[in-house]
C-alpha positions as CSV (number, residue, x, y, z in Angstrom):
1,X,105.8,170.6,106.8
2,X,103.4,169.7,103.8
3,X,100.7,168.8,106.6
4,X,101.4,171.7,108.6
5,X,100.7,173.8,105.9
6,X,97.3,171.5,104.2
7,X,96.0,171.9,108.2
8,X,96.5,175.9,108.4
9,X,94.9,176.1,105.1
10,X,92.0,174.3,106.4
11,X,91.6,176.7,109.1
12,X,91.7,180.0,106.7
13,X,88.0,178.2,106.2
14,X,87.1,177.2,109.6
15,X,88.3,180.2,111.5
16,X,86.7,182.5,109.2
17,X,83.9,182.1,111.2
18,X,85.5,181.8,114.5
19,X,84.8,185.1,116.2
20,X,86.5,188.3,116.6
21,X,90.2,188.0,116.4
22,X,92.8,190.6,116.8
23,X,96.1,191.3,115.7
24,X,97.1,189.4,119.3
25,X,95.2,186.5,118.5
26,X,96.8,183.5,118.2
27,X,95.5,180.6,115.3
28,X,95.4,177.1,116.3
29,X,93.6,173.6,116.2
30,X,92.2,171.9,118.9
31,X,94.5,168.7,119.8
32,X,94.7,165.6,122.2
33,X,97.6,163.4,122.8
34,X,97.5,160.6,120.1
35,X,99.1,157.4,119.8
36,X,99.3,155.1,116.8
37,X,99.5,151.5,117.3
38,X,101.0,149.5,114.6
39,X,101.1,145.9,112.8
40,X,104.2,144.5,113.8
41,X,103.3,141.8,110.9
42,X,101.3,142.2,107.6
43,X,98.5,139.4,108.7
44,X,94.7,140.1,108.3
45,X,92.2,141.7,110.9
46,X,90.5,139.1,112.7
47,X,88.3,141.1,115.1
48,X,87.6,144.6,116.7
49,X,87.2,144.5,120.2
50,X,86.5,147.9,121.0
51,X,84.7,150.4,118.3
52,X,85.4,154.2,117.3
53,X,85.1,157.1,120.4
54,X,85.0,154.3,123.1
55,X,86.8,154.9,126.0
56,X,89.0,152.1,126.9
57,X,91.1,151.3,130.4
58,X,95.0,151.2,129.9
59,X,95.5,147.2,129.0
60,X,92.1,147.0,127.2
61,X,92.4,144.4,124.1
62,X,91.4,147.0,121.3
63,X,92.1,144.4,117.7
64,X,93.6,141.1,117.3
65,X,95.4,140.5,113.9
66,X,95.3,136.6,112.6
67,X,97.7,134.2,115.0
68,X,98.0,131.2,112.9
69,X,101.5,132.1,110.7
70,X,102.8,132.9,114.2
71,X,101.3,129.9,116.1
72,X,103.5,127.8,113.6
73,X,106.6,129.8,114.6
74,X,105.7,129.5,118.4
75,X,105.3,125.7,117.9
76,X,108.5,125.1,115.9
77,X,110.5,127.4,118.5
78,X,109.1,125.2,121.2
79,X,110.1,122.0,119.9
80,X,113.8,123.5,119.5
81,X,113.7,124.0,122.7
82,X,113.0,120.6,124.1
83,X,115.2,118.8,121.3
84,X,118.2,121.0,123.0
85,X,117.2,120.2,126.6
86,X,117.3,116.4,125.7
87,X,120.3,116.5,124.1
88,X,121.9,118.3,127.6
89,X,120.5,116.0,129.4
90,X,121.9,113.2,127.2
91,X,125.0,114.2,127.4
92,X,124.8,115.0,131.1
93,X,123.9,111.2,131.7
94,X,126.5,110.5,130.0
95,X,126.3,106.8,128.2
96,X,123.7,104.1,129.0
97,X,124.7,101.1,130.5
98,X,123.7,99.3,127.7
99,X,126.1,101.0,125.2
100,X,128.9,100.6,127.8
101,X,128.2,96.8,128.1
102,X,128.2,96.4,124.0
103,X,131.2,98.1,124.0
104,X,132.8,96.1,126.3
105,X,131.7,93.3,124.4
106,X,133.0,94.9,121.2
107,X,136.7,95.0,122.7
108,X,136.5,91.4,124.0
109,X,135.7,90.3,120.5
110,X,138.7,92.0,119.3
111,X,141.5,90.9,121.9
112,X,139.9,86.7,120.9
113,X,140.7,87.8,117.8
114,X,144.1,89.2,118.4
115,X,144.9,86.4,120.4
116,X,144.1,84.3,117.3
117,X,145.9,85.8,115.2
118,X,148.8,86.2,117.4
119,X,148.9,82.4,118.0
120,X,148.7,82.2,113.6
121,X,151.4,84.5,113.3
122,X,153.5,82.9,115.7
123,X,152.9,79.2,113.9
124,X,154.1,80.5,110.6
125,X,157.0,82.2,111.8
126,X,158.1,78.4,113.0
127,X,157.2,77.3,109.8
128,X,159.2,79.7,107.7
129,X,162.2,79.1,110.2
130,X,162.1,75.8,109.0
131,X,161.4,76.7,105.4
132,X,158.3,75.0,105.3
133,X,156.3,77.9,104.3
134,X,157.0,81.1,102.1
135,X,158.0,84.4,103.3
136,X,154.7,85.8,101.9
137,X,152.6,83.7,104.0
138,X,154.5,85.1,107.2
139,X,154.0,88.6,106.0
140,X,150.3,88.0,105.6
141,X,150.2,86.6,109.0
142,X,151.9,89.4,110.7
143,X,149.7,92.0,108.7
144,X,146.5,89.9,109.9
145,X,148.3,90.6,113.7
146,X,148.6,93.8,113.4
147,X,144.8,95.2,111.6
148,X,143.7,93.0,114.9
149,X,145.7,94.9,117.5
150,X,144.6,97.8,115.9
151,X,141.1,97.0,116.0
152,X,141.5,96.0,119.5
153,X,143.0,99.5,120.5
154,X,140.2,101.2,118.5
155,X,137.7,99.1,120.9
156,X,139.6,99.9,124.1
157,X,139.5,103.7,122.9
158,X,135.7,103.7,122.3
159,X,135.2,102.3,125.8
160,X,137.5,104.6,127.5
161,X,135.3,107.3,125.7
162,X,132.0,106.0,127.3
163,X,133.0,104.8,130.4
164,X,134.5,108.7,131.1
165,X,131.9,110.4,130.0
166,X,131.3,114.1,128.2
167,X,133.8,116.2,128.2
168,X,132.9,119.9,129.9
169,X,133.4,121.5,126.7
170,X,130.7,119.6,124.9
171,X,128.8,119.9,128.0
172,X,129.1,124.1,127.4
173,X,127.8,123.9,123.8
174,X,124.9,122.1,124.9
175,X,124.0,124.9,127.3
176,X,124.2,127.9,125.0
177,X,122.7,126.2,122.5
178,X,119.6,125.4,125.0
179,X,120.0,129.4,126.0
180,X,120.0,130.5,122.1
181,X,116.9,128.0,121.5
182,X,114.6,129.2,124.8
183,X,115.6,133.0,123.6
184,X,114.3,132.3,120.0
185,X,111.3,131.0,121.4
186,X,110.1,134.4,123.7
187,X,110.8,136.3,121.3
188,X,108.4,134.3,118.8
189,X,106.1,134.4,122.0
190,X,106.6,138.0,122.1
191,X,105.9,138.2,118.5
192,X,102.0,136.3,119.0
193,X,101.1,138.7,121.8
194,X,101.6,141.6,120.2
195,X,99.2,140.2,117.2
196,X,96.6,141.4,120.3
197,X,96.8,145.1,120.2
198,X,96.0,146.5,123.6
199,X,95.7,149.9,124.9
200,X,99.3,151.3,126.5
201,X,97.4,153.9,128.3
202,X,93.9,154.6,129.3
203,X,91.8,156.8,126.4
204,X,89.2,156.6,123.7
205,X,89.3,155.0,120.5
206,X,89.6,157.5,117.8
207,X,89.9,155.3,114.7
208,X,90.3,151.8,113.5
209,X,91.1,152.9,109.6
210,X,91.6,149.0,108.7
211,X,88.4,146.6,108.9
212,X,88.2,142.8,110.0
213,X,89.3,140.9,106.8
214,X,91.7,143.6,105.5
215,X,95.3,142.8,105.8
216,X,97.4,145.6,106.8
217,X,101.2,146.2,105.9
218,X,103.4,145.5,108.9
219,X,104.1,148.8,110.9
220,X,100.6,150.7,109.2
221,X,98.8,152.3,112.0
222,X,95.7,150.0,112.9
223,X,94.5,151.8,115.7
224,X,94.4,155.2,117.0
225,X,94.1,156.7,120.8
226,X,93.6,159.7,121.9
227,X,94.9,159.8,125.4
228,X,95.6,162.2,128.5
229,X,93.2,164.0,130.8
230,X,92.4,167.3,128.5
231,X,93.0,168.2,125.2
232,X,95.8,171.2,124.2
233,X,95.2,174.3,122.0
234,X,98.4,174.0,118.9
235,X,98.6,177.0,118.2
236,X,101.2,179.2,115.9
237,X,103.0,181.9,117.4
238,X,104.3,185.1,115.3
239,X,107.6,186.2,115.6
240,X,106.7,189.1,117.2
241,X,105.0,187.8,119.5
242,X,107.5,184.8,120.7
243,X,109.1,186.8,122.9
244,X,106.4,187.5,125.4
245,X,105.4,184.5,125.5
246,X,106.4,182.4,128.0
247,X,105.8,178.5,129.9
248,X,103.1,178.7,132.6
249,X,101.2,181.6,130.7
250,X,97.8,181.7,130.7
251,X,95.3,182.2,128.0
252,X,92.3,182.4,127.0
253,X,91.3,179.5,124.2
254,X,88.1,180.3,121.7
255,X,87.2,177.2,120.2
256,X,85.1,177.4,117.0
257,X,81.1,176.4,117.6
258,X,81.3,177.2,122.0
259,X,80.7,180.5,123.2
260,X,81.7,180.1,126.0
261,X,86.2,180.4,126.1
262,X,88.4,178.1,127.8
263,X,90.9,178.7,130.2
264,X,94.6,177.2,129.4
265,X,97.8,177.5,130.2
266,X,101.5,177.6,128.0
267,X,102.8,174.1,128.5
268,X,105.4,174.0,125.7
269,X,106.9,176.5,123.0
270,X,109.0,175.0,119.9
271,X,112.1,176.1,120.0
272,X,112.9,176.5,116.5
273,X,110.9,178.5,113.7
274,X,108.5,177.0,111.1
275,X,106.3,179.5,109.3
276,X,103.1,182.0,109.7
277,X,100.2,181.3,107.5
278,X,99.1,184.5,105.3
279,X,95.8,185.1,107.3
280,X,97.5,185.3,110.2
281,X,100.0,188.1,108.9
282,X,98.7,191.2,110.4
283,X,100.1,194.7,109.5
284,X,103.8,195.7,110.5
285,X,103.7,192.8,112.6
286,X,103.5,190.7,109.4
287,X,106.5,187.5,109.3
288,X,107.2,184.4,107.5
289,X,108.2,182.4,111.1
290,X,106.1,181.4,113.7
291,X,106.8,178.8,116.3
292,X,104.6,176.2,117.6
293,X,103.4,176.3,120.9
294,X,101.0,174.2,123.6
295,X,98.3,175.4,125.6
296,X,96.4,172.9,127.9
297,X,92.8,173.7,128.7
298,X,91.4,173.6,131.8
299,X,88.2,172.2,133.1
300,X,85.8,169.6,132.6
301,X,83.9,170.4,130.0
302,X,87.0,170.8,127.9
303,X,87.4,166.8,128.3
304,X,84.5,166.3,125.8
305,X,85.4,168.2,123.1
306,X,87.1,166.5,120.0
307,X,90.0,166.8,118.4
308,X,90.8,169.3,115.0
309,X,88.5,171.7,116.1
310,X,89.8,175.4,114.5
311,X,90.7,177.9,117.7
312,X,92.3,181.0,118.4
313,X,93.7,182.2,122.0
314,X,94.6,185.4,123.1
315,X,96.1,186.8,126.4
316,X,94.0,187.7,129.6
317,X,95.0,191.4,129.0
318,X,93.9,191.5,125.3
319,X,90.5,189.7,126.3
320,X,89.4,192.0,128.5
């Protein structure tokens, strides 16, 4: 609203000059289509590719913002990536043979040295039958028995575990961790193309408010298009008149500095209410609404003229 208000008051100026207007005349500024293009990250201008009021084709490379934080990102995304596609493929392999072969060798150390101590256990237990040797010693034998059973069964297990490789679940983990990691990465790939503004439709250039060297906040507007094939006449309609107005009208547009008018037609009307500047408040007809409303102008020598130009339409009727 503050805009809306700083513009109209502009145009108390411009349009004092802008030629006969009557009560039916309706006050307006001369617009095109714009689009604002944004930083998606606060990193410095590196280059302009384009310069102000060129005309550019739809996918024309217009400013390229400084790459190298995101190059880093792109890089350590990348190497995620790979580091969980080894370790699927690791565990899709399965072990190596080599692992499998040490522990086999593993186990067959431990049943030599159960053996050994099965034969010690079972020469003290003669012993102590006899009551050659304490009762302590024969615990100590059986306790040297068991810890090398144990040991064995602890090798057995760890072969078992090798030999029948990963289980599915682990397998699973793997693969949405390889998902998660390849996902993280397109979007940092994402993130680096879009340091390369381009143009999302064809138009002309009408500013570049931030210069190579600055560094913009993320989401300022860096560049700014004018787009579509002719401009539109905003204009403000009274109250009063709102009702006779309609979509697909026609009018006729006077733009401030051509003589010559501009044909148009009503290609929108707001439909709620904002307010009537006071030199547009004419008589009885006089109201504090007004509602905003779109004429597009026709012909080609419309296409060159620029935007915030102060105008003032009226209907065919009142013209003539």
């Amino acid at each position: 609203m503050c805009l809306d208000r700083q513009l109209l008051t502009l145009l108390v100026v411009l349009c004092s000059g802008c030629g006969q207007q009557t009560p039916e005349s309706l006050p307006g500024t001369l617009e095109w289509d714009r689009i604002a293009l944004p930083a998606e990250a606060s990193e410095p201008v590196l280059r302009w590719a384009v310069t102000e009021g060129e005309q550019v084709a739809a996918g024309a490379l217009l400013l390229e913002l400084d790459p190298r934080r995101q190059d880093a990102r792109v890089a350590q995304a990348q190497a995620e990536v790979e580091q969980s596609a080894a370790r699927l493929r690791e565990l899709s392999n399965g072990a190596r043979l080599e692992s499998i072969e040490a522990a086999q060798a593993v186990l067959a150390r431990s049943q030599a040295q159960l053996n050994e101590a099965e034969r010690n256990f079972q020469r003290i237990a003669a012993l102590q039958r006899r009551r050659m040797v304490p009762m302590a010693e024969l615990d100590l034998a059986r306790a040297s028995r068991d810890s090398a059973n144990a040991d064995r069964s602890k090798a057995r297990a760890q072969l078992q575990e090798l030999t029948s490789g990963t289980r599915p679940e682990q397998l699973e983990q793997a693969s949405f961790a390889l998902t998660g990691a390849r996902a993280a990465l397109l979007q940092q790939q994402l993130n680096r193309e879009r340091l390369s503004l381009r143009a999302p439709r064809a138009g002309r250039v009408d500013s570049l408010p931030f210069k190579p060297g600055d560094q913009p906040p993320q989401g300022a507007t860096v560049v700014s298009l004018l787009s579509g094939e002719a401009p539109y006449a905003r204009l403000y309609v009274a109250a009063s008149q709102r009702a006779t107005l309609n979509i697909d009208d026609r009018l006729l547009v006077h733009v401030e500095g051509i003589t010559q008018p501009f044909q148009g037609h009503v290609r929108s009307i707001a439909s709620e209410a904002s307010f009537t500047p006071y030199y547009a408040l004419v008589g009885d007809d006089a109201s504090r609404l007004s509602y905003r409303a779109e004429v597009v102008l026709e012909g080609a020598a419309a296409q060159q003229l620029p935007a915030g130009l102060p105008l003032h339409a009226e209907r065919f009727d009142h013209a003539q």
